[in-house]
N, C-alpha and C positions, 0 to 999 in steps of 0.2 A: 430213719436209716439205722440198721443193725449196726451198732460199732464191734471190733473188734476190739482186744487186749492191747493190740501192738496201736493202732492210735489213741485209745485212752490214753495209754501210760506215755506215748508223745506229749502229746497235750499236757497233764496233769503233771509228768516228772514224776510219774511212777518206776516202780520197780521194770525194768524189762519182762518182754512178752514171751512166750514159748518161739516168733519168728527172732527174734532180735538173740534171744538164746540160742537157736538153731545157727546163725550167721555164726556168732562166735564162737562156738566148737568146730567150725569150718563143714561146714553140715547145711549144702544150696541148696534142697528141694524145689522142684518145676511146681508152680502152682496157678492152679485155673481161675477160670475169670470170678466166680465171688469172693474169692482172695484178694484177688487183684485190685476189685472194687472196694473189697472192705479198706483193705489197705492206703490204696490209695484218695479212697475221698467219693471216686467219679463214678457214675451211673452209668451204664452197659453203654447206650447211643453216644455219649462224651468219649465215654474211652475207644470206643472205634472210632467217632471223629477227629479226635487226636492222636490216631495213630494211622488213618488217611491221610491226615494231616502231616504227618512226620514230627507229633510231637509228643507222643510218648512210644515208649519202646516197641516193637514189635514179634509178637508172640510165636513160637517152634510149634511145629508142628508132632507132638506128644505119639501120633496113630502114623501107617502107614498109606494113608487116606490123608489124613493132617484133619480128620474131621473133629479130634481132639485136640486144641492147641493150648499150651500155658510157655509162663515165663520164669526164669531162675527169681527167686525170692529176692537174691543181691540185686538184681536188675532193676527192679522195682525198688529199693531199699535205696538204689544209688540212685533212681530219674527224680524220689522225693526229697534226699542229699542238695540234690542238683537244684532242683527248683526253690530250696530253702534259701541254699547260699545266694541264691539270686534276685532273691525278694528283698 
């Protein structure tokens, strides 16, 4: 699996990512699902089962169709928050 910047430098206690720098100049960009997935860990069929599920966030509709969907980058930033403190 492709990692990005922003879980290496989770991991490692690296320097922050271009997303984790984006949060804190107060800068939410909507971002699509191989964001999503990088970010989060989970592979396309997981992340729609968990959020059938109602257990990870559910994604806005981006198009006037919704045939484009993504999520605020904090959204995502806060459900892996969430899951941390709770492990």
């Amino acid at each position: 699996m492709k990692q990005d910047g922003y879980s290496r430098s989770i991991r490692s206690g690296g320097a922050p990512s271009a997303h984790t720098k984006l949060v804190a100049l107060g800068v939410d960009p909507a971002i699509r699902m191989p964001t999503a997935m990088a970010i989060s860990g989970l592979g396309e069929s997981q992340l729609f089962l968990m959020i059938s599920r109602g257990e990870f966030p559910r994604p806005f509709k981006l198009t006037p169709r919704g045939r484009a969907v993504g999520w605020r980058l904090s959204t995502i930033t806060g459900w892996l928050a969430d899951r941390e403190s709770a492990s």
